[in-house]
Short mmCIF file of the C-alpha atoms (twelve columns), coordinates in Angstrom:
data_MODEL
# 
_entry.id   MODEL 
# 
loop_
_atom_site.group_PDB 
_atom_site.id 
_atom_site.type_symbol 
_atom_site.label_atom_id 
_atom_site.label_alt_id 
_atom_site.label_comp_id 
_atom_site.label_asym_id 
_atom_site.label_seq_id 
_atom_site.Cartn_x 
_atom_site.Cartn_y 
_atom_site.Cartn_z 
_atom_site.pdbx_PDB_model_num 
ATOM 1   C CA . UNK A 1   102.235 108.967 102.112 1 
ATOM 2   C CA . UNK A 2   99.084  110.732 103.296 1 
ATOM 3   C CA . UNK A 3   96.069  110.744 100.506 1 
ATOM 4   C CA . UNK A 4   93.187  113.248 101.030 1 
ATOM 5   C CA . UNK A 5   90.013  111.648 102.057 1 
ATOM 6   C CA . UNK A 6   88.536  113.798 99.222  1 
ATOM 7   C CA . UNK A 7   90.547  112.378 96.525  1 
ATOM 8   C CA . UNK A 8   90.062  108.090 98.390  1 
ATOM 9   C CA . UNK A 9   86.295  108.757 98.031  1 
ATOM 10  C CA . UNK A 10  86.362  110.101 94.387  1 
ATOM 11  C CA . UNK A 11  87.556  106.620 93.263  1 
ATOM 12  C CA . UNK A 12  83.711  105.859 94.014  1 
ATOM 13  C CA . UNK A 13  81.709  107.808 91.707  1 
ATOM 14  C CA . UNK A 14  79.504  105.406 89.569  1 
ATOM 15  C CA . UNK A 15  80.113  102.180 91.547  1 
ATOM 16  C CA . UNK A 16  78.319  99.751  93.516  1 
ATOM 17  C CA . UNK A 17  79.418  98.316  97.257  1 
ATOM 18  C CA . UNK A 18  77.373  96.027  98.845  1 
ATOM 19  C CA . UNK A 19  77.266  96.752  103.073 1 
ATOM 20  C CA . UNK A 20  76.070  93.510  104.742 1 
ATOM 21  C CA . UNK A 21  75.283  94.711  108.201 1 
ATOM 22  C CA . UNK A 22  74.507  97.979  106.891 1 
ATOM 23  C CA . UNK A 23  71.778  98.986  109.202 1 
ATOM 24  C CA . UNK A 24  73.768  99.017  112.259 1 
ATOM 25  C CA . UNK A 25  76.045  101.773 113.675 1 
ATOM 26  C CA . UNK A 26  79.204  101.350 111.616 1 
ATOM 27  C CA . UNK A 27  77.598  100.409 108.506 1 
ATOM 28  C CA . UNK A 28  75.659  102.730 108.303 1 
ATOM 29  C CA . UNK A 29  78.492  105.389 108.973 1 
ATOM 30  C CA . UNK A 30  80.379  103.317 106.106 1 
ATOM 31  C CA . UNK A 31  77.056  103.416 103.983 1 
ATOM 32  C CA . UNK A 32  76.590  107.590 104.516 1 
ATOM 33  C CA . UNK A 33  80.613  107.736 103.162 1 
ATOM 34  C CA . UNK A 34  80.733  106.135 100.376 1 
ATOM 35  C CA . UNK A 35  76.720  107.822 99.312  1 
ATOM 36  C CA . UNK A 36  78.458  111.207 99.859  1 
ATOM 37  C CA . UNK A 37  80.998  109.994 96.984  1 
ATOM 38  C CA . UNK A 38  78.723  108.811 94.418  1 
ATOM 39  C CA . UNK A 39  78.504  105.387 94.978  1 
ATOM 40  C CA . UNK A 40  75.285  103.172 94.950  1 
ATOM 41  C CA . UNK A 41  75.426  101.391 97.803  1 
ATOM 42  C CA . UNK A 42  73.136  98.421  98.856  1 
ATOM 43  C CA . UNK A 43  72.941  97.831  102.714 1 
ATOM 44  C CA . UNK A 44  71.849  94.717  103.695 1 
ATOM 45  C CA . UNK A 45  70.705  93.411  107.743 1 
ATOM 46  C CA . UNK A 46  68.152  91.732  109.769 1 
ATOM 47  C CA . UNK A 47  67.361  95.226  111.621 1 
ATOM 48  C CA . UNK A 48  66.672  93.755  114.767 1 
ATOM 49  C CA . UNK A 49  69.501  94.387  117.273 1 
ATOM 50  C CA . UNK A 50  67.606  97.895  117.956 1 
ATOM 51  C CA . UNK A 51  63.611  99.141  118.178 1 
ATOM 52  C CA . UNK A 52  62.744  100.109 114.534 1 
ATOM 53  C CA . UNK A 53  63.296  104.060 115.696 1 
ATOM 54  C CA . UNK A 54  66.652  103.085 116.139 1 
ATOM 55  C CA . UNK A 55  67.301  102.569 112.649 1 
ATOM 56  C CA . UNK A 56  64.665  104.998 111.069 1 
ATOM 57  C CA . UNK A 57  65.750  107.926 113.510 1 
ATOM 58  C CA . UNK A 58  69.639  107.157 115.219 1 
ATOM 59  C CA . UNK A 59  71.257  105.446 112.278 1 
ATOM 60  C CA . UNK A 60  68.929  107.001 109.222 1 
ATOM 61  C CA . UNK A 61  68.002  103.400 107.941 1 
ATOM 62  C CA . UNK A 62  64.797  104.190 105.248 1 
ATOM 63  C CA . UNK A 63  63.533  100.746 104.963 1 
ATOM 64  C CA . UNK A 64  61.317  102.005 101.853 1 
ATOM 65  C CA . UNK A 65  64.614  102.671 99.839  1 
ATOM 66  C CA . UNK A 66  64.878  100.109 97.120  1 
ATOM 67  C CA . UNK A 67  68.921  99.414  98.304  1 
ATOM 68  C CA . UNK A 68  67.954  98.723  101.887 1 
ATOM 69  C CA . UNK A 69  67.921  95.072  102.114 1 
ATOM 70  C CA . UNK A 70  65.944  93.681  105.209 1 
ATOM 71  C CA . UNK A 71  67.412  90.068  105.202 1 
ATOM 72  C CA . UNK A 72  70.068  87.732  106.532 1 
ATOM 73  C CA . UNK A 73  73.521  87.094  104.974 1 
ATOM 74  C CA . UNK A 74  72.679  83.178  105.751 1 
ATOM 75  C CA . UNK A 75  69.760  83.398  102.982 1 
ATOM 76  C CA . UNK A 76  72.399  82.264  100.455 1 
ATOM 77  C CA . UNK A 77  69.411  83.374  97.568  1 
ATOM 78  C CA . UNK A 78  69.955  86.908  98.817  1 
ATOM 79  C CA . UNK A 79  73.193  86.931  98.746  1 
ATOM 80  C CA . UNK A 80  73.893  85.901  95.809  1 
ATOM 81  C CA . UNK A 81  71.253  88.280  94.428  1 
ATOM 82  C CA . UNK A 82  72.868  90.899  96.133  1 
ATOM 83  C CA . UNK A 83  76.944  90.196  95.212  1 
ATOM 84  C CA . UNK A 84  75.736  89.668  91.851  1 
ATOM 85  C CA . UNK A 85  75.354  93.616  91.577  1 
ATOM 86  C CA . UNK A 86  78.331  94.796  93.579  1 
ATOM 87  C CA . UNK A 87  81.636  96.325  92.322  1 
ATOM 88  C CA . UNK A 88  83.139  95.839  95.799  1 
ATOM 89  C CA . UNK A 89  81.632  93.752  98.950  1 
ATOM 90  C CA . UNK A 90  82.152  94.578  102.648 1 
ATOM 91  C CA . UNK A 91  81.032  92.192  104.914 1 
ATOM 92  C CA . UNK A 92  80.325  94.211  108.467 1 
ATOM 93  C CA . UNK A 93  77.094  91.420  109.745 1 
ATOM 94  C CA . UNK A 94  78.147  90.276  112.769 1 
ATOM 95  C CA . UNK A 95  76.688  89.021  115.824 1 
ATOM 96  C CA . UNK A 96  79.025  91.252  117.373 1 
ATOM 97  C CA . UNK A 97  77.587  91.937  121.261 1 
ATOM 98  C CA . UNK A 98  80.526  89.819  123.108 1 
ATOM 99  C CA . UNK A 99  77.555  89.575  126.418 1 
ATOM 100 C CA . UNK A 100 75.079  87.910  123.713 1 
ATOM 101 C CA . UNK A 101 77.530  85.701  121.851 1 
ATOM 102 C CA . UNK A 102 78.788  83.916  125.806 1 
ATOM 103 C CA . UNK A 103 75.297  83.818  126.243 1 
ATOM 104 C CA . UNK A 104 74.288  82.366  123.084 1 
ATOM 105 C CA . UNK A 105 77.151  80.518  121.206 1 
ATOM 106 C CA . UNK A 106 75.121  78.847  118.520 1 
ATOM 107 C CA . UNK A 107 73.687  81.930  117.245 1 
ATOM 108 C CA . UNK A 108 76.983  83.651  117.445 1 
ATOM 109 C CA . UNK A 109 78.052  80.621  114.970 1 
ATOM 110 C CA . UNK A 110 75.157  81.032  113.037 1 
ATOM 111 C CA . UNK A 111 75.763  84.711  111.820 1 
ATOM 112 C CA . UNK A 112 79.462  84.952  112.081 1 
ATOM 113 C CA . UNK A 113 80.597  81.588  110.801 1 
ATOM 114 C CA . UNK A 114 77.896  79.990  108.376 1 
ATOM 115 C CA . UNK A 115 77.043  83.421  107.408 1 
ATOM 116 C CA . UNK A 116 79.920  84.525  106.368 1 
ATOM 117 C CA . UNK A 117 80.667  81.465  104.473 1 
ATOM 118 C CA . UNK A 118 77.656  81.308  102.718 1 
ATOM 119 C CA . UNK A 119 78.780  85.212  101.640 1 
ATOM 120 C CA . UNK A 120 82.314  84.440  100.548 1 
ATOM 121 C CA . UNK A 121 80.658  81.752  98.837  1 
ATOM 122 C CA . UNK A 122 78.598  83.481  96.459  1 
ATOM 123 C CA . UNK A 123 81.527  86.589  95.685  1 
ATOM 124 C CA . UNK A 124 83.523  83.562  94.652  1 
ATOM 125 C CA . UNK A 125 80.777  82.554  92.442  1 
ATOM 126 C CA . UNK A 126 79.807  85.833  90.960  1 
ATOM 127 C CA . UNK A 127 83.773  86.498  89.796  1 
ATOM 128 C CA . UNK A 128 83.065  90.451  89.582  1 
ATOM 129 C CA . UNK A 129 84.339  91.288  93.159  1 
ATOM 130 C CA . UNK A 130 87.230  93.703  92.766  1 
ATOM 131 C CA . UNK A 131 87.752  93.305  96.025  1 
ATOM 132 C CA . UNK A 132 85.845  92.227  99.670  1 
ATOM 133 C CA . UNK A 133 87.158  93.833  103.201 1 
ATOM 134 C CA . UNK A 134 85.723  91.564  106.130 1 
ATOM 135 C CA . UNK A 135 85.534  93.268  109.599 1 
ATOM 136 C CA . UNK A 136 87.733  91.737  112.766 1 
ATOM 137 C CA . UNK A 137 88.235  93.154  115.684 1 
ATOM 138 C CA . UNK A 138 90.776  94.103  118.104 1 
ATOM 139 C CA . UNK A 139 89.105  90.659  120.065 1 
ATOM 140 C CA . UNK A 140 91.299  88.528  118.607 1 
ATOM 141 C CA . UNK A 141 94.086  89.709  120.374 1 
ATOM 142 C CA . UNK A 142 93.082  88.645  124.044 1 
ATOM 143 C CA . UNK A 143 95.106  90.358  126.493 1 
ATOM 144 C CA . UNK A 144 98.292  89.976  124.457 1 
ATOM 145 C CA . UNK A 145 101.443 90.441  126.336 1 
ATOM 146 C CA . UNK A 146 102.228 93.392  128.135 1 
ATOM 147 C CA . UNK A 147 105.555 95.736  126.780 1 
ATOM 148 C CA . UNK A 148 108.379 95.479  129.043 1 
ATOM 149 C CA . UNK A 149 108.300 98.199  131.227 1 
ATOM 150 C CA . UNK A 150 105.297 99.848  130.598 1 
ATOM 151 C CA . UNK A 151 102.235 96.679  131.674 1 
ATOM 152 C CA . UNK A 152 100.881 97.778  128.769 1 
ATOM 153 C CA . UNK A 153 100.045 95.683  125.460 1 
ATOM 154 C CA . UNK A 154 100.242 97.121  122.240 1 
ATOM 155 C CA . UNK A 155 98.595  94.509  119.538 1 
ATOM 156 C CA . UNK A 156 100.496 94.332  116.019 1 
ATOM 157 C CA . UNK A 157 98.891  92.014  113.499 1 
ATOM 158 C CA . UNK A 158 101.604 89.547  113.506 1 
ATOM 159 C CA . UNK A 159 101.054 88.318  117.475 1 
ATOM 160 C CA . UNK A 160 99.698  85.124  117.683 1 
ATOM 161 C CA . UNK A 161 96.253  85.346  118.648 1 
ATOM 162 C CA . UNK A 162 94.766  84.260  121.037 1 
ATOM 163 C CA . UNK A 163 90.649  85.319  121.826 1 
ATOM 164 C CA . UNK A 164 88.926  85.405  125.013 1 
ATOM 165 C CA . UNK A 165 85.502  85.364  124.077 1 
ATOM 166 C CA . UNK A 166 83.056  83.468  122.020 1 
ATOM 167 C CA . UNK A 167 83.084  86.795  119.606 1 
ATOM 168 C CA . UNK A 168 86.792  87.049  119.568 1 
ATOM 169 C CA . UNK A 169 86.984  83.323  118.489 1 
ATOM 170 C CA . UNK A 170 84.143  83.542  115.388 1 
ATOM 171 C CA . UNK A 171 85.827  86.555  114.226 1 
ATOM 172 C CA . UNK A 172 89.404  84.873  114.011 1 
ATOM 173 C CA . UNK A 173 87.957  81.814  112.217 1 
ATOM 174 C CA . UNK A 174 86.430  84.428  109.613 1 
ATOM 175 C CA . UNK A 175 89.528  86.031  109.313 1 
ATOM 176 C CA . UNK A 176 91.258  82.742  108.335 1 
ATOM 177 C CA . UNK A 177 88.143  81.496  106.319 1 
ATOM 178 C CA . UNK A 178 88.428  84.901  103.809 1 
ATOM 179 C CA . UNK A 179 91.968  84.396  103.452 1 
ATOM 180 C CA . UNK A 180 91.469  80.435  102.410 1 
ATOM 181 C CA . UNK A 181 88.586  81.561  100.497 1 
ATOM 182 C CA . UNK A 182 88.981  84.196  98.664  1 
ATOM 183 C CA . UNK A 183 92.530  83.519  97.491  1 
ATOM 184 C CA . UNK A 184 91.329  80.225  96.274  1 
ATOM 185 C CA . UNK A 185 88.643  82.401  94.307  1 
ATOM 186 C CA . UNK A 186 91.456  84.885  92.770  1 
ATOM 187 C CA . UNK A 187 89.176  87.640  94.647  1 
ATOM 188 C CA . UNK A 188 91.571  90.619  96.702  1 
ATOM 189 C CA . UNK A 189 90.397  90.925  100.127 1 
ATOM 190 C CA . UNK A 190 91.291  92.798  103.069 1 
ATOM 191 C CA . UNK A 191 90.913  92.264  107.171 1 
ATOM 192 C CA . UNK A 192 90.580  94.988  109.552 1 
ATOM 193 C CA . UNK A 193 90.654  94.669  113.317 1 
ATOM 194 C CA . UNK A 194 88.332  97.383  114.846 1 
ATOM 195 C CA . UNK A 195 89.498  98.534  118.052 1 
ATOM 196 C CA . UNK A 196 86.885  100.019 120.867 1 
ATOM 197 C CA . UNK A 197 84.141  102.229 118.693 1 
ATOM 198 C CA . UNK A 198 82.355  104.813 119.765 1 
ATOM 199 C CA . UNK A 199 80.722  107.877 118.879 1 
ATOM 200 C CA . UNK A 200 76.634  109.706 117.881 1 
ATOM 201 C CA . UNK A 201 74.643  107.846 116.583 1 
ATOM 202 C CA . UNK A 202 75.751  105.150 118.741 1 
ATOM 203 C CA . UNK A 203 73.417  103.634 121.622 1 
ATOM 204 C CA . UNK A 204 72.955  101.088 124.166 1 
ATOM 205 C CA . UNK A 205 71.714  97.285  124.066 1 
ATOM 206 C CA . UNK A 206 69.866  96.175  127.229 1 
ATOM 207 C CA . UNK A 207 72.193  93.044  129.020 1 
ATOM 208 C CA . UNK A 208 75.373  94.114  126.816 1 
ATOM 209 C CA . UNK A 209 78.259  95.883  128.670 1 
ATOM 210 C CA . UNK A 210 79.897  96.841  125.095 1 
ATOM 211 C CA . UNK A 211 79.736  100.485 123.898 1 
ATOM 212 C CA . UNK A 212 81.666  102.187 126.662 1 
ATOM 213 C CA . UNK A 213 81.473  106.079 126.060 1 
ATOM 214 C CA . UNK A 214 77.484  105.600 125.253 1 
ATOM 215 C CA . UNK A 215 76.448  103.710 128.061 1 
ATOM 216 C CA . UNK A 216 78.834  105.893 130.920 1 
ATOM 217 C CA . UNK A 217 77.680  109.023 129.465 1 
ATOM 218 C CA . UNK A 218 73.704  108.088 129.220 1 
ATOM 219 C CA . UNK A 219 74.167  106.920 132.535 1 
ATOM 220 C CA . UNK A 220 75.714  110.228 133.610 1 
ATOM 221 C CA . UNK A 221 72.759  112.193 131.213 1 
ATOM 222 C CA . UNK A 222 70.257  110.264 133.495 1 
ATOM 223 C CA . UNK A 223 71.753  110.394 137.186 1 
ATOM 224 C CA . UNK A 224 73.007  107.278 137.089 1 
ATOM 225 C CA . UNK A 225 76.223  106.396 139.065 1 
ATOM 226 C CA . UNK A 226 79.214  105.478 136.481 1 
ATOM 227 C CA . UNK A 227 79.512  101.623 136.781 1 
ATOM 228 C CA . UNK A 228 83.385  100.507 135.975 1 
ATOM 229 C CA . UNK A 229 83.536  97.163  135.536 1 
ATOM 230 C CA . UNK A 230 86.699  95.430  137.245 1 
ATOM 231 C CA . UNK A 231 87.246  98.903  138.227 1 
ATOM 232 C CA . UNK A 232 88.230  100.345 134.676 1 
ATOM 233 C CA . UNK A 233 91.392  99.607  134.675 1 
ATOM 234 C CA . UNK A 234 90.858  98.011  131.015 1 
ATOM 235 C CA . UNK A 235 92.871  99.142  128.227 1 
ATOM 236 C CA . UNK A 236 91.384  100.367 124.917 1 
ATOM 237 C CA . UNK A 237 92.088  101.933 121.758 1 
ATOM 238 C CA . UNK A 238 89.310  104.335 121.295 1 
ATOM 239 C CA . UNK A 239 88.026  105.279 117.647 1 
ATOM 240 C CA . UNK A 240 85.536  107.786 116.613 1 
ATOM 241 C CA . UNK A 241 82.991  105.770 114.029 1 
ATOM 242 C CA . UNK A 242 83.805  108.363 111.587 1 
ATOM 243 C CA . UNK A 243 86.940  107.407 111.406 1 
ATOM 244 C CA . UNK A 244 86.491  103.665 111.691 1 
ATOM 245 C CA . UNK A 245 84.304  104.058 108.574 1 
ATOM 246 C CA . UNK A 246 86.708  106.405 107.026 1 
ATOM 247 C CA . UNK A 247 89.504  103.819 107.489 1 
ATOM 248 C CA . UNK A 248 87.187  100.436 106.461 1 
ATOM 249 C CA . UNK A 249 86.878  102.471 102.719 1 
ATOM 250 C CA . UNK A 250 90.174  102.937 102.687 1 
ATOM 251 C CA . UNK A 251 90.721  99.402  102.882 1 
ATOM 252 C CA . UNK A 252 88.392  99.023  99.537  1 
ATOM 253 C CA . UNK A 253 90.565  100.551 97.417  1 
ATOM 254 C CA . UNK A 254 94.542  101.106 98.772  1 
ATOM 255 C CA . UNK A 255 96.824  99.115  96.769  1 
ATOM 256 C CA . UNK A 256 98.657  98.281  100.141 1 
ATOM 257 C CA . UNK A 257 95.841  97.280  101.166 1 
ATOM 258 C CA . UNK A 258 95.231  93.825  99.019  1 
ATOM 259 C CA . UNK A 259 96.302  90.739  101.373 1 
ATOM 260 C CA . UNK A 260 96.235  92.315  104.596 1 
ATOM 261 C CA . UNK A 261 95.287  92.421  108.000 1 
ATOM 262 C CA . UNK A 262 94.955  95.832  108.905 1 
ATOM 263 C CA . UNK A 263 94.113  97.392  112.819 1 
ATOM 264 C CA . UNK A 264 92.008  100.146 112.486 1 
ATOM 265 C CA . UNK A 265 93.037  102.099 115.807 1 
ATOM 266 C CA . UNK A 266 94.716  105.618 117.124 1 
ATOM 267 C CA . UNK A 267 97.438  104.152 118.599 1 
ATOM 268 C CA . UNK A 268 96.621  105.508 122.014 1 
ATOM 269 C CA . UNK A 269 96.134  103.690 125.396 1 
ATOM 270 C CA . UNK A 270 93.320  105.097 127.254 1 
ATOM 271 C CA . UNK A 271 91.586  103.376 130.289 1 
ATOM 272 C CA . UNK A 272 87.909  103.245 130.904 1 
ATOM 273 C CA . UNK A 273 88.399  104.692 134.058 1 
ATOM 274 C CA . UNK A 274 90.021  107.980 132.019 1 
ATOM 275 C CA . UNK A 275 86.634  108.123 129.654 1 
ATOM 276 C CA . UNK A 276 85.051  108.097 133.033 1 
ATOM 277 C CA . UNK A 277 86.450  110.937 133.928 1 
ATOM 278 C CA . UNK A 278 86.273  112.734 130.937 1 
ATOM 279 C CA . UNK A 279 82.128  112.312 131.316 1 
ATOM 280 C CA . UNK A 280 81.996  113.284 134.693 1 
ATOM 281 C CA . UNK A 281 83.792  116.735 133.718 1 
ATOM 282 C CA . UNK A 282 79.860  117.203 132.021 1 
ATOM 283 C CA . UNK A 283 77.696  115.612 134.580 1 
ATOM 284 C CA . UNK A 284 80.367  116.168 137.754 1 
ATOM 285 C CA . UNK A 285 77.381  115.107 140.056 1 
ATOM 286 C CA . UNK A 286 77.382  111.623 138.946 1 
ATOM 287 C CA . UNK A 287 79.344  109.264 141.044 1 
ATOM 288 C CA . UNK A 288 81.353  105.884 140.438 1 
ATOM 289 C CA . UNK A 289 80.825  102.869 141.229 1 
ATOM 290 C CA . UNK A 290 83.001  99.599  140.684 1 
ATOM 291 C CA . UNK A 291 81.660  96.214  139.529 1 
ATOM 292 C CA . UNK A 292 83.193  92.780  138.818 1 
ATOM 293 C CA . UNK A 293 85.101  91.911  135.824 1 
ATOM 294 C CA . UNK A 294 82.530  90.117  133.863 1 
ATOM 295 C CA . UNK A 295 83.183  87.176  131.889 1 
ATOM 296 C CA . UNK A 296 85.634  87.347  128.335 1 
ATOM 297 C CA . UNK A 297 86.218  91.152  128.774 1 
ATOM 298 C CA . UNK A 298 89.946  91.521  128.303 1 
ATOM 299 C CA . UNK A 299 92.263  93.686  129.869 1 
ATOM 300 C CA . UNK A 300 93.011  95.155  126.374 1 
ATOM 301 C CA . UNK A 301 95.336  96.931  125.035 1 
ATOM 302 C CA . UNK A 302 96.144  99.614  121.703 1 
ATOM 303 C CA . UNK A 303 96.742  99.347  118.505 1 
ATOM 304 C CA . UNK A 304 100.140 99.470  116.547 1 
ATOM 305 C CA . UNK A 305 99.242  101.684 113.516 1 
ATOM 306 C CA . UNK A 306 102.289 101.234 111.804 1 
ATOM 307 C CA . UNK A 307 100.859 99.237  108.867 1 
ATOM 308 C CA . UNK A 308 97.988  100.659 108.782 1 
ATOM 309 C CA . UNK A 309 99.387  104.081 108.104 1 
ATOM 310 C CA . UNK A 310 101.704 102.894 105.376 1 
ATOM 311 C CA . UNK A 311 98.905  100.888 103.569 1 
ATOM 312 C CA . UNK A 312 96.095  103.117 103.276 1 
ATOM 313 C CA . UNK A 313 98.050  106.259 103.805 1 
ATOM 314 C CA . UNK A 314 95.809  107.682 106.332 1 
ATOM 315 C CA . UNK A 315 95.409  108.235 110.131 1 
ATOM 316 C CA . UNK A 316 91.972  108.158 112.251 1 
ATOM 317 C CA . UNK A 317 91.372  112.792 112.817 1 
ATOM 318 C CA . UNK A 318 89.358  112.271 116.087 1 
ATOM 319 C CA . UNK A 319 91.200  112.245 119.314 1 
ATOM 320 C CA . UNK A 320 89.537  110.457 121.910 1 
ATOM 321 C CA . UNK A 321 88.894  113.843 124.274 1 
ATOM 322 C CA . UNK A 322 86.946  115.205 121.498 1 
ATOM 323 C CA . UNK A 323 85.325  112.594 120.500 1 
ATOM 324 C CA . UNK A 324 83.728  112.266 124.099 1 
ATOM 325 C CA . UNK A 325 82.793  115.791 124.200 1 
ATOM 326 C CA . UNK A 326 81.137  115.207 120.809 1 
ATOM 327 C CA . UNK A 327 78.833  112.131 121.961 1 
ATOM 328 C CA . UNK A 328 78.043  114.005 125.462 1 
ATOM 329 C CA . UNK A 329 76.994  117.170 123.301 1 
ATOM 330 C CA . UNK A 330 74.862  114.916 121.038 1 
ATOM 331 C CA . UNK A 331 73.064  112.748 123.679 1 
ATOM 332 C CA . UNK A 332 72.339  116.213 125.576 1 
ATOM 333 C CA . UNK A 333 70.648  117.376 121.926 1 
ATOM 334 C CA . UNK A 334 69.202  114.227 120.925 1 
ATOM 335 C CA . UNK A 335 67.516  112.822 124.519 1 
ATOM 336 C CA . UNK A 336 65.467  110.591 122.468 1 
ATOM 337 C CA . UNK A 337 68.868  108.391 122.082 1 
ATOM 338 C CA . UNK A 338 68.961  107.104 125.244 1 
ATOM 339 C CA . UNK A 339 66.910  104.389 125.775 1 
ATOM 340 C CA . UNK A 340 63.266  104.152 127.329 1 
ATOM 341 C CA . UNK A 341 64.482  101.143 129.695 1 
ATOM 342 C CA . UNK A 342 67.411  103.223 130.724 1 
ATOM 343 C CA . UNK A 343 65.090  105.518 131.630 1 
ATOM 344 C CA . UNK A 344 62.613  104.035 133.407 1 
ATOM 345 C CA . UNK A 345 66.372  102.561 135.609 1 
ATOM 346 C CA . UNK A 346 67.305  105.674 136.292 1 
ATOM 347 C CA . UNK A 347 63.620  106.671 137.246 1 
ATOM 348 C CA . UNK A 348 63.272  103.469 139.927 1 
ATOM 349 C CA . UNK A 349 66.764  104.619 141.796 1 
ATOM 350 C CA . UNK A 350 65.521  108.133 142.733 1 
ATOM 351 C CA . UNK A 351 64.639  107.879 146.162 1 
ATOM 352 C CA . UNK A 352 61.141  108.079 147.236 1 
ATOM 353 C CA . UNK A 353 59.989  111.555 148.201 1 
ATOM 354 C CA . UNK A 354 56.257  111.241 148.585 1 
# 
């Protein structure tokens, strides 16, 4: 059964959800939601991923509002401060750049293992949870194993899995650790595996190769030749932000929801090397170029949406071809989105004329 969005959010009016990582691209999405139903919500993150016009002018992050929280979800006074309030919890903090956590593995452990713990921690102590979501990812899965006859690998939540990546392995252990923990606490909880996210307001880190659509079509907004790394033959499941933030409420409130390991995804296979393509339609004078493979990117795959459709009786609304268009039409509106070292990149490649 289908419910209308309208009628999910309404369940909102008057409560309280606490957003750890709640300054960054999809919690902020999930924070503007649940706002536009009524609910109070406190966002809480350390706010330094991104330059502070990042926040203030991308994401809409007012630091001066009394329910932004600038803090860590390791300050276990904070947290508990900050559960203690809440109706419902969901924990979106991650260190979740897979270049940054294979480059630094003990502070990929610090915010998505002892963090989290120290979070499901203090809901179990505060007893008023009605119920926490904690946000996977599609990582977990590896490559998974390609369907017979069509090399392609669909990911269902019951395949053993089996991560590639520093990321993909702190995320599975918090997966298990909510489950352990929060059952133990009598608290209802709900996982859901994000698969590739895109879409405005979303930019691009400096040394990450994460964030597909936003760093090929930047590059193409600049001049920039279209990098595909391993020669985009990768696999992913592309979902609009709107509707990852859509589905992650959802997941708050839908009776089938309670227990679960949900994948939040379209249920569509679409290369990198297709998004590609789909950008250069807009900037056809851009060019490609094909890099190595780099280290713990999987070959990918989609999402089954099976069980995600019958628990929260919903589907993501934004296919993938116009959710490109959107993010091309909103870089070309907003130029101050693309990044000043991007920039001056693009600005050292022109060939010298004088």
């Amino acid at each position: 059964m289908v419910i209308n969005q309208h009628d999910a959010l309404s369940h909102f009016a008057g409560t309280c959800v606490a957003v750890t990582g709640g300054g960054g691209l999809i919690g902020s999405r999930i924070a503007v939601q649940l706002r536009a139903a009524g609910a109070r919500v406190i966002v809480v993150g350390r706010l330094d991923a991104y330059p502070n016009e990042v926040y203030s002018q991308l994401f809409g992050i007012d630091t001066r509002h009394p329910d932004t929280v600038v803090g860590d979800v390791g300050d276990r006074a904070l947290m508990r401060h900050v559960v203690g309030q809440c109706d419902y919890v969901i924990h979106a903090a991650a260190m979740a750049d897979v270049a940054a956590c294979t480059r630094n593995p003990l502070a990929a452990l610090e915010t998505n293992v002892t963090g989290t713990q120290i979070l499901l921690d203090e809901v179990a102590r505060a007893g008023r949870t009605k119920r926490l979501v904690f946000t996977s990812s599609a990582s977990v899965y590896g490559n998974g194993r390609p369907l017979e006859g069509s090399g392609l690998s669909q990911f269902r939540e019951d395949d053993a899995p089996d991560p590639l990546s520093v990321y993909g392995n702190t995320k599975l252990w918090g997966e298990h650790q909510v489950k352990i923990a929060m059952e133990a606490a009598g608290v209802p909880y709900c996982v859901v595996r994000f698969f590739s996210v895109y879409g405005e307001p979303q930019t691009v880190k400096e040394g990450s190769h994460s964030w597909v659509v936003a760093w090929l079509a930047m590059r193409a907004s600049l001049g920039l030749p279209l990098e595909l790394n391993g020669g985009g033959r990768q696999v992913r499941d592309f979902v609009h932000v709107d509707d990852i933030a859509a589905g992650t409420i959802r997941a708050l409130i839908a009776p089938g929801a309670a227990g679960q390991v949900l994948n939040i995804g379209t249920g569509r296979p679409t290369t990198i090397r297709e998004i590609a393509k789909r950008v250069l339609m807009h900037y056809p004078e851009a060019g490609l170029v094909e890099r190595p493979l780099p280290v713990g990117d999987p070959m990918g795959g989609y999402a089954s949406t099976c069980r995600m459709r019958q628990a929260l009786g919903w589907e993501p609304a934004v296919a993938v071809e116009e959710g490109v268009d959107r993010y091309v039409k909103w870089i070309n509106e907003r130029p101050e989105a693309t990044p000043q070292w991007m920039r001056r990149l693009a600005a050292a490649s022109k060939p010298c004329t004088g």
